[in-house]
Each structure stands twice: as structure tokens, then as C-alpha cells.
C-alpha positions as CSV (number, residue, x, y, z in Angstrom):
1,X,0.0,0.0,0.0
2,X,3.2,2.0,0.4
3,X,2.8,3.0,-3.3
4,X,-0.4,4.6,-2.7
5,X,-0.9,8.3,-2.2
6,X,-3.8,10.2,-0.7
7,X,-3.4,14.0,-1.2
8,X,-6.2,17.0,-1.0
9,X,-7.8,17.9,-4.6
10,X,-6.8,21.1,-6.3
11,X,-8.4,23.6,-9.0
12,X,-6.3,21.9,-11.7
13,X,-7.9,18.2,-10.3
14,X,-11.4,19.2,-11.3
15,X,-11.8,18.0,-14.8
16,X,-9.6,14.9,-14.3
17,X,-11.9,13.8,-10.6
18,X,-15.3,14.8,-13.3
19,X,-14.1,12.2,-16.1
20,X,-13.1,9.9,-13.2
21,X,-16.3,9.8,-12.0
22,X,-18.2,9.2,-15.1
23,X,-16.3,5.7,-15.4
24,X,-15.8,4.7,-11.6
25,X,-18.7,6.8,-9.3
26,X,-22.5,4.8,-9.2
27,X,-24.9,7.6,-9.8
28,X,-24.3,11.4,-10.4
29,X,-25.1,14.6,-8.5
30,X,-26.6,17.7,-9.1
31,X,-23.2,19.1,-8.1
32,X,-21.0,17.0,-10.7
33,X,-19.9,19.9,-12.4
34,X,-17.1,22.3,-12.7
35,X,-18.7,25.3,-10.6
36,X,-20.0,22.4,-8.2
37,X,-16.6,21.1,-7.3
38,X,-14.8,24.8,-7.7
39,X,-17.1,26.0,-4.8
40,X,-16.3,22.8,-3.0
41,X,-12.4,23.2,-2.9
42,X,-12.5,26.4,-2.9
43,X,-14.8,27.0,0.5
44,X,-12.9,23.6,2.2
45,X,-9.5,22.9,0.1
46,X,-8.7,19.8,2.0
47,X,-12.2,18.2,1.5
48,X,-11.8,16.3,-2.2
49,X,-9.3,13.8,-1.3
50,X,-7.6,12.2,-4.0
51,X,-5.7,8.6,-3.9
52,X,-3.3,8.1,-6.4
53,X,-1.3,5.3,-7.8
54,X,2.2,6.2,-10.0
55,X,0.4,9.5,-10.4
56,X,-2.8,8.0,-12.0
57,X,-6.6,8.4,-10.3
58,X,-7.4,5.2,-8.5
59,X,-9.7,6.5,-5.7
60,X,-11.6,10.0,-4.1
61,X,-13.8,11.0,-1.7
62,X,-15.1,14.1,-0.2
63,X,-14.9,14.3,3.4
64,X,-17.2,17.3,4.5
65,X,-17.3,19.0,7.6
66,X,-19.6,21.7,8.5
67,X,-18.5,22.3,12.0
68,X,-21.7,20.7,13.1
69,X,-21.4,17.2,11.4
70,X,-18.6,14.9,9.6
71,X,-20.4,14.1,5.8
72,X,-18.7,11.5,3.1
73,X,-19.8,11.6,-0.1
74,X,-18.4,10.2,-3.6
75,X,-16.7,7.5,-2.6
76,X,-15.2,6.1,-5.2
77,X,-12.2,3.5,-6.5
78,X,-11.3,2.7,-10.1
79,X,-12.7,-0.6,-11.1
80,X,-8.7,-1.8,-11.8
81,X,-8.1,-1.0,-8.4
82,X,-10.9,-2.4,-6.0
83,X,-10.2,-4.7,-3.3
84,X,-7.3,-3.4,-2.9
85,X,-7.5,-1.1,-0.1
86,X,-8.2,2.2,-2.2
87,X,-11.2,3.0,0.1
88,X,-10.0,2.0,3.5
89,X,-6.6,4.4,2.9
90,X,-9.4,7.1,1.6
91,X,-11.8,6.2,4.6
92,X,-8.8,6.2,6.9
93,X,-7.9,9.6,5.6
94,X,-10.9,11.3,5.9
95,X,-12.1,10.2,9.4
96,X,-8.4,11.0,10.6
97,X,-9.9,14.7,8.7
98,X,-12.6,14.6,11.0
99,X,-11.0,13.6,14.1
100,X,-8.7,16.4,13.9
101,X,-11.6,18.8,13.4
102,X,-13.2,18.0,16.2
103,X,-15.6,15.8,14.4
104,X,-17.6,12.6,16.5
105,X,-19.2,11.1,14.0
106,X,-19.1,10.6,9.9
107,X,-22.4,9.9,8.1
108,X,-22.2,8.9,4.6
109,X,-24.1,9.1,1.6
110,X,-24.5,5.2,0.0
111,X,-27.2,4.6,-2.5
112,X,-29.8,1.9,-1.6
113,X,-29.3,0.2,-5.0
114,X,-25.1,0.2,-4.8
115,X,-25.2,-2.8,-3.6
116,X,-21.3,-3.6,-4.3
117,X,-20.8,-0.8,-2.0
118,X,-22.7,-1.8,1.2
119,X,-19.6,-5.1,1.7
120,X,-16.9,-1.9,1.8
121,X,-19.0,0.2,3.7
122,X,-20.1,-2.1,6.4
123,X,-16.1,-3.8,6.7
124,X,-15.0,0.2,7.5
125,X,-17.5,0.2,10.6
126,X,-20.4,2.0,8.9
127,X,-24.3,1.3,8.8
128,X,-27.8,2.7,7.8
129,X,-29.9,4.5,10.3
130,X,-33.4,2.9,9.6
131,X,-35.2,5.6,11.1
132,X,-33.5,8.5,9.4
133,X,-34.2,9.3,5.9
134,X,-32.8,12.1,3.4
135,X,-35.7,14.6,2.7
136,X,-34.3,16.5,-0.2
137,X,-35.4,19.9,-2.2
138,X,-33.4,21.3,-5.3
139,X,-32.8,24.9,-4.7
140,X,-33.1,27.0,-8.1
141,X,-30.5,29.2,-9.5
């Protein structure tokens, strides 16, 4: 795993971490875009974290923190690189984020139907809240 490096996203990341997503994310957002992930890194630089491999994309994840609550979202690994401890070093990474921000707890954002993902996400110590659910409204612009 020594070969692996985990490393905060920067401006010039952005388009790379959009195409990267396209082939290795499940789902998309209504904040996978350029202007989405530029407010992102620009209001909390260290939040995109990017694992990399011999300099190539293998893994990110954001690892939000609003002060208030510890949030993961778009956690996601190359399909060459799975099982292979991609998302445990990002995990690791980001609740090590958290911790040193105070945080207490991390809540993540796993689709119901990613059903690949639930193994990873249950192994690094995480589970649903049945009696929470997301209540969502898209602002306009």
C-alpha cells in the first residue's frame, strides 16, 4: 500500500476527478460539475481527497465538515483498483480529517441500489440509520 498516495484535490484536479467519475462513481449529483466542485475546494481545500497510484486516479472522496457534522460523499475507487485497499486508505484519511476537526461522527451518503458498495461500507465500521431518511429539495439558481 506504500505505493499509494492520498493528497487534498486542487483547481487543476477538477476536470480529471469529473471524467473519473463518469467511469468509476455509481450515480451522479446535481453538483457534478465544474462550478459544483470549484465551490467545493474552494470553501474547504482539504475536503476532495484524492488517492493516487504512480500518479494516476485510483480512488476520491469528499470528506465534509460543516462544523456541526462529519459528511462523506463520492466515494469512489477505479474498477482496476478495487479490493485493494483504495477506500480503506481514503476512509482512513478522511475520518483522521474529522478527528482532527473535532468531528464525533461521519455519516455517509451510500445509494440503496449500490449494492457492491454496502460489503466496503459495512467492513470500515459504517451502517444505515433505519429511522433516518434524506428529505431533499433542489434549490433554483
Amino acid at each position: 500500500m506504500s505505493d499509494l498516495r492520498i493528497r487534498p484535490a486542487t483547481l487543476s484536479d477538477l476536470d480529471p476527478v469529473l471524467a473519473f467519475w463518469k467511469e468509476a462513481a455509481e450515480g451522479t449529483s446535481i453538483s457534478d460539475d465544474p462550478g459544483g466542485l470549484a465551490r467545493l475546494v474552494d470553501r474547504d481545500p482539504d475536503s476532495l481527497l484524492l488517492a493516487e497510484r504512480a500518479g494516476e486516479l485510483v480512488g476520491t472522496v469528499i470528506a465534509g465538515f460543516d462544523g456541526w457534522r462529519c459528511h462523506l460523499y463520492r466515494l469512489a475507487v477505479h474498477p482496476d483498483h478495487r479490493r485493494r485497499g483504495v477506500a480503506t486508505a481514503l476512509l482512513r484519511a478522511a475520518e483522521e480529517r474529522f478527528v482532527s476537526l473535532g468531528g464525533r461522527r461521519g455519516d455517509a451518503m451510500v445509494l440503496d441500489d449500490n449494492a457492491a458498495a454496502h460489503p466496503a461500507w459495512r467492513a470500515a465500521g459504517y451502517g444505515p440509520e433505519p429511522q433516518w431518511s434524506r428529505w431533499v429539495k433542489h434549490l433554483e439558481h
